[in-house]
N, CA and C atoms of all chains as a GROMACS GRO file, in nm:
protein
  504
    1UNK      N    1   7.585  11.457   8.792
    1UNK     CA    2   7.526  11.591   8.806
    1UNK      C    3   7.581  11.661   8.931
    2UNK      N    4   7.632  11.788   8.949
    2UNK     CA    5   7.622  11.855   9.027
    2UNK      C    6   7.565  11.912   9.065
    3UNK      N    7   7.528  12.007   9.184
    3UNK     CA    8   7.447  12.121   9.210
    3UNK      C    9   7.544  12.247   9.247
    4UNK      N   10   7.596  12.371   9.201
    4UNK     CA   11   7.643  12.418   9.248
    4UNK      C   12   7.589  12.591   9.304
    5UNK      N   13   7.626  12.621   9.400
    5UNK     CA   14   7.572  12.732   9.479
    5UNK      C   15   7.684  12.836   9.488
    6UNK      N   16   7.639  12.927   9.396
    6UNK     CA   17   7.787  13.077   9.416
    6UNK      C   18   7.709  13.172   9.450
    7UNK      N   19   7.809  13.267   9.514
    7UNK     CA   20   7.765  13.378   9.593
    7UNK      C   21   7.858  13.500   9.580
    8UNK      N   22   7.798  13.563   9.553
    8UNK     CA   23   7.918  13.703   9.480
    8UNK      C   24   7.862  13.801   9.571
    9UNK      N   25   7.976  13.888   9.622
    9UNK     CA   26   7.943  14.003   9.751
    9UNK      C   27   8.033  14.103   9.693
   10UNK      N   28   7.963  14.182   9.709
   10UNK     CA   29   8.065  14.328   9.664
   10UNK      C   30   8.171  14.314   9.796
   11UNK      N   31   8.279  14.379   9.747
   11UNK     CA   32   8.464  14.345   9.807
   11UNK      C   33   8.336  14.448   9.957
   12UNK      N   34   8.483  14.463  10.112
   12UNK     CA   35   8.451  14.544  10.175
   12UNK      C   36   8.461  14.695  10.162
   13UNK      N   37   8.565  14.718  10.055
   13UNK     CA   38   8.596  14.820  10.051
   13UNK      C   39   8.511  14.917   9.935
   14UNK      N   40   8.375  14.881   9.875
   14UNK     CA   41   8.319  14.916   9.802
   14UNK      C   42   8.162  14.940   9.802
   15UNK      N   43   8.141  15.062   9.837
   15UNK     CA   44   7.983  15.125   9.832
   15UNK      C   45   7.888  15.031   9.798
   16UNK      N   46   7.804  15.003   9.829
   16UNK     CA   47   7.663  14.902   9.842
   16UNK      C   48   7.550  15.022   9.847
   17UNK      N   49   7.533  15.099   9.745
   17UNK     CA   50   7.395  15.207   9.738
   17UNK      C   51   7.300  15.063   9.788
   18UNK      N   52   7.228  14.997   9.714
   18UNK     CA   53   7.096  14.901   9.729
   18UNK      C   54   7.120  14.879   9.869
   19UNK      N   55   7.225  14.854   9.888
   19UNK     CA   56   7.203  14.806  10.109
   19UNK      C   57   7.233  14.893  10.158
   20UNK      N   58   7.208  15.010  10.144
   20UNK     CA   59   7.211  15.123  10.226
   20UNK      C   60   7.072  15.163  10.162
   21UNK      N   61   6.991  15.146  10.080
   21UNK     CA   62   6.834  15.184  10.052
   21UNK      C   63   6.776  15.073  10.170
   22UNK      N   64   6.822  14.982  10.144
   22UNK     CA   65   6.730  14.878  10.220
   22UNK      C   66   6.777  14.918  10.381
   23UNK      N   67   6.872  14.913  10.408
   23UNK     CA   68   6.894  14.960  10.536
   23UNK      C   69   6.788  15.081  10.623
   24UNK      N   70   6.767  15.187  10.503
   24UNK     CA   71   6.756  15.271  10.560
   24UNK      C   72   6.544  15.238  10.539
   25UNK      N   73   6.518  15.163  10.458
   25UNK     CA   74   6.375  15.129  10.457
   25UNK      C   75   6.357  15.054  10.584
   26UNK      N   76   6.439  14.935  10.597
   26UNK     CA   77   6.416  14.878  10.763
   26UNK      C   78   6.401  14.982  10.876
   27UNK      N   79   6.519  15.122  10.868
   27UNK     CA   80   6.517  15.146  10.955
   27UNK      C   81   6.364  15.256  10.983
   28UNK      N   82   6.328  15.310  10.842
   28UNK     CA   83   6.158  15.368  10.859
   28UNK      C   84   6.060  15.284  10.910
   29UNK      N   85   6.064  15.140  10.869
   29UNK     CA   86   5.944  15.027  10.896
   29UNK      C   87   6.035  14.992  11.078
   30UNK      N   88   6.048  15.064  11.134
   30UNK     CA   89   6.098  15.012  11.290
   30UNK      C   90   6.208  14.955  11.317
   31UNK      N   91   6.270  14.898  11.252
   31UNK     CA   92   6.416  14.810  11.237
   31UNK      C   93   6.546  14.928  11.278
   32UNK      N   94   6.515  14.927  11.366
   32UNK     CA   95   6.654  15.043  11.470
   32UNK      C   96   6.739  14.951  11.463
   33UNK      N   97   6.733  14.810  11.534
   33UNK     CA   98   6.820  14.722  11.510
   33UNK      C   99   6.940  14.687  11.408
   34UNK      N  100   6.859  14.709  11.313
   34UNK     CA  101   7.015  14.688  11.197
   34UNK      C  102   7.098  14.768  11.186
   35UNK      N  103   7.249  14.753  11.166
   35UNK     CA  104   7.338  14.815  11.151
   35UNK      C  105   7.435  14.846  11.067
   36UNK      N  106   7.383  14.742  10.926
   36UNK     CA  107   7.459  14.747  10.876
   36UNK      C  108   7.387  14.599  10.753
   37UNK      N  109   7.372  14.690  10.574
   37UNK     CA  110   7.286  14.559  10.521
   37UNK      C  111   7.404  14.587  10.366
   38UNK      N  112   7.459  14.447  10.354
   38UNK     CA  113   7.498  14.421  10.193
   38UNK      C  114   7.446  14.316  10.125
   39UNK      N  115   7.420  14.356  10.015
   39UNK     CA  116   7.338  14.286   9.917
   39UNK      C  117   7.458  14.195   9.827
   40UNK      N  118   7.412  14.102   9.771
   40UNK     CA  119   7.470  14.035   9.694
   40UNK      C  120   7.377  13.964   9.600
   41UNK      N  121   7.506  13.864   9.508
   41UNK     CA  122   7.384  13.766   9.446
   41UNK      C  123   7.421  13.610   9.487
   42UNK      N  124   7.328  13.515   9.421
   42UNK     CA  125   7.291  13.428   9.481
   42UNK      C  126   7.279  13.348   9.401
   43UNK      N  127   7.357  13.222   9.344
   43UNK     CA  128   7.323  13.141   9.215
   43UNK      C  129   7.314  13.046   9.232
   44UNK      N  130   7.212  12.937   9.146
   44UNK     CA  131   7.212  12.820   9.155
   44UNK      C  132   7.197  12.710   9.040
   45UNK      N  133   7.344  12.682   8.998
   45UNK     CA  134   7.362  12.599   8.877
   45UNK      C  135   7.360  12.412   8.866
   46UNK      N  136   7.290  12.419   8.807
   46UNK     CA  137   7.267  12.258   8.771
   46UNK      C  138   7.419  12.218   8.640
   47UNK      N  139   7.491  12.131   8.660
   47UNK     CA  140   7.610  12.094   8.593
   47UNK      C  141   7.610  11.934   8.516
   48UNK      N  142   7.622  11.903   8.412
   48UNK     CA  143   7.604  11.808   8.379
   48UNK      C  144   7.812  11.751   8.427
   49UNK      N  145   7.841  11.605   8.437
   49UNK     CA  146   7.953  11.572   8.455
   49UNK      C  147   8.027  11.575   8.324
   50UNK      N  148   8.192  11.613   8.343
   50UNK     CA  149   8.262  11.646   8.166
   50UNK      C  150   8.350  11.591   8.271
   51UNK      N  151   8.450  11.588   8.136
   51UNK     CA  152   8.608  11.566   8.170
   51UNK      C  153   8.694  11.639   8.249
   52UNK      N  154   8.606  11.770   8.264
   52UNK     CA  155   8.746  11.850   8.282
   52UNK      C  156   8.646  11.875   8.446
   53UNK      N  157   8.756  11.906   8.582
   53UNK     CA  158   8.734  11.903   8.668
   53UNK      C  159   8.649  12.038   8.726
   54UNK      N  160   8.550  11.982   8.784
   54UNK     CA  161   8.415  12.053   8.836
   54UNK      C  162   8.457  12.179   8.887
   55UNK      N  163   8.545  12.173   9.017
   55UNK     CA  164   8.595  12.287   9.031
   55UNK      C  165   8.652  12.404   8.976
   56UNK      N  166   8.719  12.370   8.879
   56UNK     CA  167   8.805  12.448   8.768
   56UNK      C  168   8.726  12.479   8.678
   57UNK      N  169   8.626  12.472   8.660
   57UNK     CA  170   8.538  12.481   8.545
   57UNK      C  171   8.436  12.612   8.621
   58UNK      N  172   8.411  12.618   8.765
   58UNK     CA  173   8.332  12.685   8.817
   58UNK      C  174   8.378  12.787   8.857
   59UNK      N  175   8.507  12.794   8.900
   59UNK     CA  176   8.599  12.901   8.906
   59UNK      C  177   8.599  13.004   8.813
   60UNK      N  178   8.614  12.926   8.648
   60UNK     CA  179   8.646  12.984   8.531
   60UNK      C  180   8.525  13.062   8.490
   61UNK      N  181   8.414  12.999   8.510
   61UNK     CA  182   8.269  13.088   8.542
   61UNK      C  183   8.238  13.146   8.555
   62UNK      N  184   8.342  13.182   8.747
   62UNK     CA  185   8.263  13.290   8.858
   62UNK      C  186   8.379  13.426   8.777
   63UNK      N  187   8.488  13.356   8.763
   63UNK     CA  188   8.629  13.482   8.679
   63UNK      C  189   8.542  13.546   8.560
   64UNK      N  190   8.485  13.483   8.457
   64UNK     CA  191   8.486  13.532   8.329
   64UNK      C  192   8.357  13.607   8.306
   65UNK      N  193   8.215  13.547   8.408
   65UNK     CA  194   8.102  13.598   8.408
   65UNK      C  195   8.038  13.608   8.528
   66UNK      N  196   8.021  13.519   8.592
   66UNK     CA  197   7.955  13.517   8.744
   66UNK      C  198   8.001  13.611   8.790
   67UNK      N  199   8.100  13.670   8.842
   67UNK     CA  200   8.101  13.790   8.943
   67UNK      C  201   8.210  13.893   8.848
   68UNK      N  202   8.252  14.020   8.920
   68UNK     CA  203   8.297  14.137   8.839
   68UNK      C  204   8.484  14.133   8.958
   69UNK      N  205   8.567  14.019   8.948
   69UNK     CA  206   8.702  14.005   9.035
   69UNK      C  207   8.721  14.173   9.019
   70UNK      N  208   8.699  14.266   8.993
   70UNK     CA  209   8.757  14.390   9.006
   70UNK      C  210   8.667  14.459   9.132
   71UNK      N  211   8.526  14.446   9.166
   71UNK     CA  212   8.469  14.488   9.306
   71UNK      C  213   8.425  14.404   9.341
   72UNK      N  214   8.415  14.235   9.314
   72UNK     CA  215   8.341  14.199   9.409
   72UNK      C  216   8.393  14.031   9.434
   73UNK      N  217   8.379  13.997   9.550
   73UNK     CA  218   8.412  13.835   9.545
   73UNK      C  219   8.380  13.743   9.551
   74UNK      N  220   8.368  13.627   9.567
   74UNK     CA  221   8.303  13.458   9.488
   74UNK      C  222   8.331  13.401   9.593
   75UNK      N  223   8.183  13.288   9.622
   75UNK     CA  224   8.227  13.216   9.719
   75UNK      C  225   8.181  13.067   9.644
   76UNK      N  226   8.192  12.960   9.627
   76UNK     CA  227   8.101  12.855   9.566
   76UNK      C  228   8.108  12.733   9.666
   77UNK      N  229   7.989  12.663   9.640
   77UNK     CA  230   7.979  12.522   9.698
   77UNK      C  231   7.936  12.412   9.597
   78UNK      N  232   8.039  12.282   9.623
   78UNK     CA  233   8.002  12.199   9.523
   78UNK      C  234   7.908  12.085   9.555
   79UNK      N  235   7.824  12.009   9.530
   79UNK     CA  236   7.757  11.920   9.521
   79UNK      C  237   7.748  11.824   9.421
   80UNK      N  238   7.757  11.663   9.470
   80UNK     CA  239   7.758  11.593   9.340
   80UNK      C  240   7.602  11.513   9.414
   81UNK      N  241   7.523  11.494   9.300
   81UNK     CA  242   7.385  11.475   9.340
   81UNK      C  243   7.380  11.352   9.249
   82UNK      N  244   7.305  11.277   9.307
   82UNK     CA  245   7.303  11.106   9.247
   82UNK      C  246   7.198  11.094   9.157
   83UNK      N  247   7.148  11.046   9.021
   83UNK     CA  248   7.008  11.079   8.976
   83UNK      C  249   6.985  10.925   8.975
   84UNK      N  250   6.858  10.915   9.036
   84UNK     CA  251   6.833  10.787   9.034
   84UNK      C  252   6.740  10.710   8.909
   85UNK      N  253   7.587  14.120  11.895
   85UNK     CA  254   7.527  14.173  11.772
   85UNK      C  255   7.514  14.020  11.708
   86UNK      N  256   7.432  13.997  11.594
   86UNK     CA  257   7.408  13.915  11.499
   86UNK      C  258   7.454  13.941  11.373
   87UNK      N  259   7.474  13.813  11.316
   87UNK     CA  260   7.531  13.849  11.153
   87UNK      C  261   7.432  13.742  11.122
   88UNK      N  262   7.322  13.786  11.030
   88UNK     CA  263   7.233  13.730  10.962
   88UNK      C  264   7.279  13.674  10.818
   89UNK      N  265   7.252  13.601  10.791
   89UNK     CA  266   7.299  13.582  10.629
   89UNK      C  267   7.147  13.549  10.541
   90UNK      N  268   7.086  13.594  10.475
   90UNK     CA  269   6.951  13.534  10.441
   90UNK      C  270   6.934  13.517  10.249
   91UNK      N  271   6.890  13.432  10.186
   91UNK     CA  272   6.901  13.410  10.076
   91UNK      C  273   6.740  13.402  10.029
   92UNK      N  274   6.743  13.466   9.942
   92UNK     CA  275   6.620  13.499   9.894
   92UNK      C  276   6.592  13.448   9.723
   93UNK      N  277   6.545  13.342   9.703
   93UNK     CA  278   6.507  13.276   9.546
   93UNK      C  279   6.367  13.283   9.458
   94UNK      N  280   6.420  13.245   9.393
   94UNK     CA  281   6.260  13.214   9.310
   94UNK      C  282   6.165  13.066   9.363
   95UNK      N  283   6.066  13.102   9.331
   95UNK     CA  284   6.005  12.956   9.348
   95UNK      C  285   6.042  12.918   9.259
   96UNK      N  286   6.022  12.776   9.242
   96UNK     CA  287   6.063  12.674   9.154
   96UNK      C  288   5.933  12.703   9.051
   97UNK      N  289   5.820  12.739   9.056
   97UNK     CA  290   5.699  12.747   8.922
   97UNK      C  291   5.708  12.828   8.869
   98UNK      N  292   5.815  12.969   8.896
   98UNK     CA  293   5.868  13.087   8.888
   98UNK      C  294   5.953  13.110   8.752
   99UNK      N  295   5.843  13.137   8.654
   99UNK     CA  296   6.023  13.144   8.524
   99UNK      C  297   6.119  13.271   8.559
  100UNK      N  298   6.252  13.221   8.516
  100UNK     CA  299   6.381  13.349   8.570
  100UNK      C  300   6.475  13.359   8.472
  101UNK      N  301   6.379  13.531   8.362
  101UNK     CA  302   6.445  13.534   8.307
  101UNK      C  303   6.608  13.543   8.288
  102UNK      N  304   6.664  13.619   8.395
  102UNK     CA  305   6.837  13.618   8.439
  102UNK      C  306   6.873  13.522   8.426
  103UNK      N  307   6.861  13.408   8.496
  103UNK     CA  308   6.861  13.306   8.498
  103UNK      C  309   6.897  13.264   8.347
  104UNK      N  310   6.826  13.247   8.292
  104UNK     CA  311   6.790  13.180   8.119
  104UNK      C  312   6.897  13.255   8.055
  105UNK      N  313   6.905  13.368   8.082
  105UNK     CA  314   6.981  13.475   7.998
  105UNK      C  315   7.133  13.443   8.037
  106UNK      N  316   7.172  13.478   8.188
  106UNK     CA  317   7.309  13.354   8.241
  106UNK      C  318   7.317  13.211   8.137
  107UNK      N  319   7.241  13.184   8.156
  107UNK     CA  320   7.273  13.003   8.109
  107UNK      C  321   7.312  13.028   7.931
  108UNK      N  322   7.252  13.121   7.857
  108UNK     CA  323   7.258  13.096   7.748
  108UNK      C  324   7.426  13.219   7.681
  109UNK      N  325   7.461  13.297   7.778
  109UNK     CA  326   7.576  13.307   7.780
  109UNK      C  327   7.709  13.215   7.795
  110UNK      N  328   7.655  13.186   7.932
  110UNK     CA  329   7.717  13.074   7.926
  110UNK      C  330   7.754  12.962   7.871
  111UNK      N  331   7.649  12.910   7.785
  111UNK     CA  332   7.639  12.844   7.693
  111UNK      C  333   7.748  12.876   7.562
  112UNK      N  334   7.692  12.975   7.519
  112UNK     CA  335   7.776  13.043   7.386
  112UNK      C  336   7.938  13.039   7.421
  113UNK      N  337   8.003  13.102   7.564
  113UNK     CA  338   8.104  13.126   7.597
  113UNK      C  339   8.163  12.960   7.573
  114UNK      N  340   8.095  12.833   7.610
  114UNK     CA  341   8.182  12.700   7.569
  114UNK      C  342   8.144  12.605   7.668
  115UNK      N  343   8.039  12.642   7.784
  115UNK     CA  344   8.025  12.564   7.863
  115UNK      C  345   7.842  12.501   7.878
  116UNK      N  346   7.878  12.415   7.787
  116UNK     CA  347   7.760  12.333   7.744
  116UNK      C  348   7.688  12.235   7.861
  117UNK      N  349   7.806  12.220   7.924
  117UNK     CA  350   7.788  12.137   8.081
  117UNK      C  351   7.672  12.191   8.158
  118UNK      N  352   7.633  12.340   8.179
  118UNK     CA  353   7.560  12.373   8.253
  118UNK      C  354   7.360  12.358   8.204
  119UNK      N  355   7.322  12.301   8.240
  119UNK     CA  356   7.225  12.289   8.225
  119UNK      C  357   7.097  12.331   8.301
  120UNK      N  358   7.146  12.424   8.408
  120UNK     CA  359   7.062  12.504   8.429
  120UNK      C  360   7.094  12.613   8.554
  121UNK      N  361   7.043  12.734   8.563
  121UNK     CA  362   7.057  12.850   8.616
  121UNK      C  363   6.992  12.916   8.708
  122UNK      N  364   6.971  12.960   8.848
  122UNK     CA  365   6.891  12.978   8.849
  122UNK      C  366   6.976  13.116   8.972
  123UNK      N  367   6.855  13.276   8.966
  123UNK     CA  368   6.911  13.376   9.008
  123UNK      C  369   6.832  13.413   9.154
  124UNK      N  370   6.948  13.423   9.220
  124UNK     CA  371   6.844  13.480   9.324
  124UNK      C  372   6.935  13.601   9.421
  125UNK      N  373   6.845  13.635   9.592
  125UNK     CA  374   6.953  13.740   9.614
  125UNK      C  375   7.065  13.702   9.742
  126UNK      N  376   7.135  13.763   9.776
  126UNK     CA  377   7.220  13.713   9.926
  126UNK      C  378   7.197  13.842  10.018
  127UNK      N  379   7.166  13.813  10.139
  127UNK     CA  380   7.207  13.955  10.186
  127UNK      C  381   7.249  13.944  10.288
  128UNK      N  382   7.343  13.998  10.330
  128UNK     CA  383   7.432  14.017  10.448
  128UNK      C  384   7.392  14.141  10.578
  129UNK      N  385   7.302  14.090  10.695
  129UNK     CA  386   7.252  14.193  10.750
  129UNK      C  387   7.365  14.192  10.904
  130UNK      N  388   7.371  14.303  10.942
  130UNK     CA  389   7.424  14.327  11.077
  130UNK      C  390   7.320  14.360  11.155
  131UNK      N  391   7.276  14.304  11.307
  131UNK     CA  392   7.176  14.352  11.394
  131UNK      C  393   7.230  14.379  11.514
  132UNK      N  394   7.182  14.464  11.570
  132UNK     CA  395   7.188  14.439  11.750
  132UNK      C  396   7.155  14.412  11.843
  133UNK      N  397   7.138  14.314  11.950
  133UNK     CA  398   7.044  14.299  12.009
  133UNK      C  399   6.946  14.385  12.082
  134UNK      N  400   6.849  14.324  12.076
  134UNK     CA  401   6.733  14.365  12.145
  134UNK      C  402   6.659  14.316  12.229
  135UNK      N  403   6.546  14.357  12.270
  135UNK     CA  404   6.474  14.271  12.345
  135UNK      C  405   6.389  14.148  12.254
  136UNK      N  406   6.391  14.185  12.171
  136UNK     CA  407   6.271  14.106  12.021
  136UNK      C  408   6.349  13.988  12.016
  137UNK      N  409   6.312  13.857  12.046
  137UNK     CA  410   6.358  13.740  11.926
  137UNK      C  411   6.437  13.801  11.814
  138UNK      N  412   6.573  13.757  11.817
  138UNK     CA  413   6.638  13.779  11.676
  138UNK      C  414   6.564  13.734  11.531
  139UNK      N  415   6.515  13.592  11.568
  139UNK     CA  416   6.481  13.482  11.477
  139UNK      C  417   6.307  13.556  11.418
  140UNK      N  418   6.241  13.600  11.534
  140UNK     CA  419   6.124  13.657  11.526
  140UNK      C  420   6.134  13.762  11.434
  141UNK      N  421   6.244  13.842  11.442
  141UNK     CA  422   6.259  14.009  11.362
  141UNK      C  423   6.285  13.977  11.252
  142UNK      N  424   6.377  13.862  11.212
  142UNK     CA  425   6.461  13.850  11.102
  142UNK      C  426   6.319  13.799  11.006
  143UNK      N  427   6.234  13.695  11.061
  143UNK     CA  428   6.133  13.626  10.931
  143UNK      C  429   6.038  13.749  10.920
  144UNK      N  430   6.045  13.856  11.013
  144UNK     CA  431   5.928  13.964  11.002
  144UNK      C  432   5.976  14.070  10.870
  145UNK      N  433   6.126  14.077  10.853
  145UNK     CA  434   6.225  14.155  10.800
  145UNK      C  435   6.189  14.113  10.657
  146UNK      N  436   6.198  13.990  10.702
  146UNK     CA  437   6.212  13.882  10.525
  146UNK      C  438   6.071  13.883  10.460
  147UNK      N  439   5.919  13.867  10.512
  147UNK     CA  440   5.818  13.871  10.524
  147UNK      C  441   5.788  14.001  10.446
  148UNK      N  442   5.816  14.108  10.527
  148UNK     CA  443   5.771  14.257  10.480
  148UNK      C  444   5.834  14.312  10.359
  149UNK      N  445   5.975  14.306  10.373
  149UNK     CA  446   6.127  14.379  10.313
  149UNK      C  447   6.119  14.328  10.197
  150UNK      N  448   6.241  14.226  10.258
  150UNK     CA  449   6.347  14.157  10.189
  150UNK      C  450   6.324  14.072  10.099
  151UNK      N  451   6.181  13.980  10.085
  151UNK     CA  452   6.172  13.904   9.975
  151UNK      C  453   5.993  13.958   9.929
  152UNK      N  454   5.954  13.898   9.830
  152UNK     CA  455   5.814  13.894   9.793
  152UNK      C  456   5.753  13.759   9.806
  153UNK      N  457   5.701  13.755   9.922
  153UNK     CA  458   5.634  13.622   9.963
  153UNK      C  459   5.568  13.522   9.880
  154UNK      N  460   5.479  13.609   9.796
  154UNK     CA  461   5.412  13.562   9.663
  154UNK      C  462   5.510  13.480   9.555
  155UNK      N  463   5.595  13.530   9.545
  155UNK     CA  464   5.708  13.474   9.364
  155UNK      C  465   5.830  13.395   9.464
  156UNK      N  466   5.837  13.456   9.568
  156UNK     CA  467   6.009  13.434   9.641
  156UNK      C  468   6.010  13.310   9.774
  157UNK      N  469   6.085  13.259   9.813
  157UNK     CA  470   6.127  13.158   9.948
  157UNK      C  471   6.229  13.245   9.963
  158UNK      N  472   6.278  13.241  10.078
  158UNK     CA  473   6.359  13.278  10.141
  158UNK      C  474   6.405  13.163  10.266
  159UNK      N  475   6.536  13.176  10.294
  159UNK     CA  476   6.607  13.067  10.378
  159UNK      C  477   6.678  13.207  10.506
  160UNK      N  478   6.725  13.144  10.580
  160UNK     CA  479   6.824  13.238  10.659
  160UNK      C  480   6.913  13.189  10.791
  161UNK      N  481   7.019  13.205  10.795
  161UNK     CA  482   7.115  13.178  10.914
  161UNK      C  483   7.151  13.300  11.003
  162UNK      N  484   7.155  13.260  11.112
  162UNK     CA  485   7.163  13.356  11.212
  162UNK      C  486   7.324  13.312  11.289
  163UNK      N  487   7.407  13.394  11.318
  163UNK     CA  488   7.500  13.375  11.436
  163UNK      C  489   7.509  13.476  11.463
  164UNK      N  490   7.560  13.452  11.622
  164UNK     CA  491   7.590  13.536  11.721
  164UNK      C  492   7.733  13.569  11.727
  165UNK      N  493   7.744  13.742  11.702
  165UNK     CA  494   7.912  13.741  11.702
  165UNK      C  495   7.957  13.788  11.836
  166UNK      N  496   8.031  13.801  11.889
  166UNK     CA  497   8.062  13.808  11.998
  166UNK      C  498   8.218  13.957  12.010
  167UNK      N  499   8.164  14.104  12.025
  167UNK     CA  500   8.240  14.216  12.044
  167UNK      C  501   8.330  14.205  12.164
  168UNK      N  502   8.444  14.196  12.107
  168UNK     CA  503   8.601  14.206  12.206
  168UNK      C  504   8.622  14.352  12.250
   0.00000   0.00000   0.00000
């Protein structure tokens, strides 16, 4: 079993409306401090073990559905978790 | 300044529909391996210092804002960047 953890962020070069709402709500509720908020997403997949290699398989994932490679980019972490 | 990174999920007693709806795409697309899904958010904050606890502002941020205490956990990393 794996555990794997992806994280998709809109590219830098591409408008974030939702973190600029939230930005600007922190900055009504007192939050002068922030300077700057991007949103992303946040996944967390349970993987059964196959033949074909974990990595390459999660890649093919984050390319085809997990994230949008035209604005935004992929980060993943792999985990192999022991079931006892 | 600080670069916060904070991740915001479901509880685990929490059904997620996205989640379900991911997995069963996924599914159809050929990847039977995955056996489970789960959606949550990332957010990428910029701060500046202040006089406030960074660590203090950030769980007050997450508390009020950024997650719904009730349905959501939230995690978060803090570093210090350092302006050249």
């Amino acid at each position: 079993m794996y555990k794997v953890k992806v994280y998709v962020t809109l590219r830098e070069s591409v408008l974030d409306p939702q973190g600029t709402a939230v930005k600007k709500s922190l900055d009504t509720m007192g939050y002068q401090a922030v300077e700057d908020v991007r949103i992303g997403k946040y996944m967390e997949l349970t993987l059964e073990k196959t033949d074909r290699d974990v990595e390459e398989v999660v890649k093919e994932m984050c390319e085809r559905l997990l994230s949008n490679p035209v604005i935004e980019d992929y980060r993943y972490e792999i985990e192999e978790s022991v079931v006892l």
